[in-house]
C-alpha positions in Angstrom: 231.4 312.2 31.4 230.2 308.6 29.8 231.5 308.3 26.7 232.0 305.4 23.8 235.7 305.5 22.3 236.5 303.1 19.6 239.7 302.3 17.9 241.4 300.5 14.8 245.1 300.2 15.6 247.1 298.3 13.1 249.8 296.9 14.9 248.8 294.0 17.7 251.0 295.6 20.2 250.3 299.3 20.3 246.2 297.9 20.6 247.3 295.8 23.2 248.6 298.5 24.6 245.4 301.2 23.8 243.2 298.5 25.0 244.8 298.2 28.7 244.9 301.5 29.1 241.1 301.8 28.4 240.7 298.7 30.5 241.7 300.8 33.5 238.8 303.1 32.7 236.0 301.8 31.1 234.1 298.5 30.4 234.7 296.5 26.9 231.4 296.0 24.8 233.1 294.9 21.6 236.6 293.7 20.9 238.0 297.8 19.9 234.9 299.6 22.0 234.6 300.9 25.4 232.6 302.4 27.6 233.6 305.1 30.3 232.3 307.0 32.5 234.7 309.2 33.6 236.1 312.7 34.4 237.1 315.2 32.2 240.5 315.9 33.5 240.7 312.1 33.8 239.8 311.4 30.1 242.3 314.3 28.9 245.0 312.0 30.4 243.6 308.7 29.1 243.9 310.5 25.5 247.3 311.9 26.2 248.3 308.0 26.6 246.7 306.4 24.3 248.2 309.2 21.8 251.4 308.8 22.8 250.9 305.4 21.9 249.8 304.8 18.6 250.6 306.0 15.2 248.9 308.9 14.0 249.3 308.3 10.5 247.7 304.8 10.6 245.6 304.5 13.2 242.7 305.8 14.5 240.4 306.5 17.7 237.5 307.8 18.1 235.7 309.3 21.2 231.6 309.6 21.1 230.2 311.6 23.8 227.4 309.7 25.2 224.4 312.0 26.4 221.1 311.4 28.4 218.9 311.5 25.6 221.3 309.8 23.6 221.7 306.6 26.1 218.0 306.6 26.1 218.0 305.8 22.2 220.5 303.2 22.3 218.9 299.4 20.8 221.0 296.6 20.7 220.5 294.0 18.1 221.8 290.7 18.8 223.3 289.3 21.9 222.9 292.5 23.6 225.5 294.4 26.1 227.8 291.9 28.1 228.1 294.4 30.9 227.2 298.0 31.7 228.4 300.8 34.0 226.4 301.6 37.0 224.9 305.0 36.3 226.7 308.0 37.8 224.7 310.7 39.3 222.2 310.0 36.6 218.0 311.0 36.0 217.6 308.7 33.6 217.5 304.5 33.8 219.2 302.0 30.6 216.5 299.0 30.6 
């Protein structure tokens, strides 16, 4: 499953924290946004960390399912990505 997750985490060392774990699994493209492209079962477990790490009242993350069509529609403005993830059993190409 590719996917986008994004957080806001208030304190510097539970997002230190959210942002290794993600490191492990995914590719930064902004300074609280990754990129995955993972398994199910795999992401469950990435969510049951990163839960068990922040604090539900305050902060927040949020996981965006990223779909064929959709990757097809992505622009970037600006700079542009800094890195992406090789395409995993995918018919489609990112250009």
């Amino acid at each position: 499953m590719r996917c986008l997750i994004v957080y806001d985490v208030s304190d510097d060392r539970r997002r230190r924290q959210v942002a290794k774990a993600l490191e492990r699994s995914g590719v930064r493209v902004q300074k609280s946004a990754f990129e995955l492209d993972i398994d199910p079962s795999e992401l469950r477990e990435l969510l049951r960390t990163i839960e068990n790490r922040i604090a539900r009242q305050t902060d927040r993350v949020v996981v965006v399912p990223l779909t064929a069509r959709g990757l097809q529609q992505v622009r970037w403005l600006g700079a542009g990505p800094l890195e992406s993830l090789p395409a995993r059993k995918a018919d489609y190409w990112l250009v």
